[in-house]
C-alpha positions, 0 to 999 in steps of 0.5 A: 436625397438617395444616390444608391452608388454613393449609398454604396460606397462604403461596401464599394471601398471595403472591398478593396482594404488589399489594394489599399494597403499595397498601395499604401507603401508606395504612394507616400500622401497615403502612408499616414492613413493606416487603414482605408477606414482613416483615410476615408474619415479624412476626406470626408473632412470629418477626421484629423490628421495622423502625425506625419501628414502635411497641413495640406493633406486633403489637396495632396490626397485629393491629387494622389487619387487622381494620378492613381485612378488614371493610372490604373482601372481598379475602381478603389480609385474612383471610389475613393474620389467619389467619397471625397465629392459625396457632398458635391455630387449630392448638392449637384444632384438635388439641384439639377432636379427641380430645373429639369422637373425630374423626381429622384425616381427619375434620375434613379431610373435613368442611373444619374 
């Protein structure tokens, strides 16, 4: 089922490979994951940890992410937290469809 913002994330996040190697020297959960590219692969739950990141390096990942886009209004952040939910947001979405009797088109005109 399409969701055109997640099917944009790739190009939202590599967009942002700057901010995310800034950030990376002071933000410690990400300074094992060299590129958003690795980091990315991780919170899809597809990658394995680089040495030096925690056994429970998704919770601390997942955590950072959200301190950081509270913190700051760059949309790396929320991109990122997205990425890691894609699934979620996606089962939500397929979902709630058929409860409310909407077709995808629906909620793509809608923006949902």
């Amino acid at each position: 089922m399409s969701m055109p913002i997640l099917d944009q994330l790739p190009l939202l996040v590599s967009r942002h490979a700057s901010t995310y190697a800034a950030a990376r020297l002071r933000i410690a959960e990400l300074a094992p994951y060299a590129t958003l590219d690795a980091l990315t692969h991780v919170l899809t739950r597809h990658g394995r940890r680089p040495a030096g990141a925690p056994e429970d390096g998704r919770f601390a990942l997942l955590s950072a992410l959200v301190v950081e886009a509270q913190r700051s209004s760059h949309p790396l952040w929320t991109s990122l937290l997205m990425w890691a939910f894609k699934p979620m947001l996606r089962g939500a979405r397929r979902r709630t469809i058929p409860c409310r009797g909407d077709t995808p088109e629906d909620l793509d005109q809608r923006g949902e």
